[in-house]
C-alpha positions in Angstrom: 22.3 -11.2 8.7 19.2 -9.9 7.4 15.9 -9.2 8.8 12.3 -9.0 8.1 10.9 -6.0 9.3 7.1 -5.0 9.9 5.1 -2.0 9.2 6.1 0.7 12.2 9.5 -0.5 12.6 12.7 2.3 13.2 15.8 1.0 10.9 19.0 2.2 9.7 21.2 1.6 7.1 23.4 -1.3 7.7 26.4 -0.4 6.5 28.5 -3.8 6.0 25.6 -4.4 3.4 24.6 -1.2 1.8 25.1 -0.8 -1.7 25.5 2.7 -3.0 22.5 4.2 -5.1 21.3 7.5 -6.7 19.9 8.4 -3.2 22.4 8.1 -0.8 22.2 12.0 -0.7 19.0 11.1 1.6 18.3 7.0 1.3 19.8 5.9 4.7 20.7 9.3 6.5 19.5 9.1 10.1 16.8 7.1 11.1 13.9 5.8 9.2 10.0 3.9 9.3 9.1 1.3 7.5 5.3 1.9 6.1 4.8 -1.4 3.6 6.6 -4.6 3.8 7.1 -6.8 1.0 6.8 -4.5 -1.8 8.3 -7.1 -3.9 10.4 -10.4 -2.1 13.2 -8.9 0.0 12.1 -4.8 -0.6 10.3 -2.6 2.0 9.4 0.8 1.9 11.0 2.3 4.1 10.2 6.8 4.6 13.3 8.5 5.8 14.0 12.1 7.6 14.8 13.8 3.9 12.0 11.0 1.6 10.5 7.5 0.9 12.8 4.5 -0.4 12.1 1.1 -1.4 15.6 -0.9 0.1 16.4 -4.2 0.0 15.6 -5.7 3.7 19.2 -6.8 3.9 20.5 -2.8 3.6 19.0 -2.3 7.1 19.2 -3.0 10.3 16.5 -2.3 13.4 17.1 0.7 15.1 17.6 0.1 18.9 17.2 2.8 21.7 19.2 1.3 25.0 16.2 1.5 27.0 14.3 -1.0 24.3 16.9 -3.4 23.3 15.6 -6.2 22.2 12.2 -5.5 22.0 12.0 -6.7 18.1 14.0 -9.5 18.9 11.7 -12.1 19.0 10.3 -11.4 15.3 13.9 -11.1 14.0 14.6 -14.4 11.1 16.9 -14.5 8.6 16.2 -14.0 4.8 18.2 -14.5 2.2 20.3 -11.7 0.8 19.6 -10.2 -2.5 22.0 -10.5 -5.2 
């Protein structure tokens, strides 16, 4: 499943659907904020702990804390994958 994330949101790599890049020396280590959404269909901008990354919106995943679960649940829809 994929999501549609908004400007503020914490994500994490998702990895059953993370593809391997250039920058998975940083890309996707720890937790990171999406600043722009729709940077082109499907691709958000997305700043991490060690740089920015444009990532397909499938990659990720929302990042929950246990005392907020489901606090982004009601925007959550799903989008088609990239190919």
């Amino acid at each position: 499943m994929s999501y549609v994330f908004q400007v503020g949101d914490r994500v994490v790599k998702n990895p059953a659907t993370w593809k391997p890049s250039a920058f998975d020396a940083w890309a996707g280590i720890g937790t990171g904020e999406v600043l722009c959404v729709e940077v082109a269909p499907g691709i958000v901008d997305v700043r991490w702990p060690g740089g920015r990354c444009y990532q397909y919106v499938d990659e990720l995943t929302l990042h929950f804390k246990p005392e907020t679960d489901g606090e982004f649940s009601h925007r959550l829809r799903d989008v088609a994958p990239h190919e």
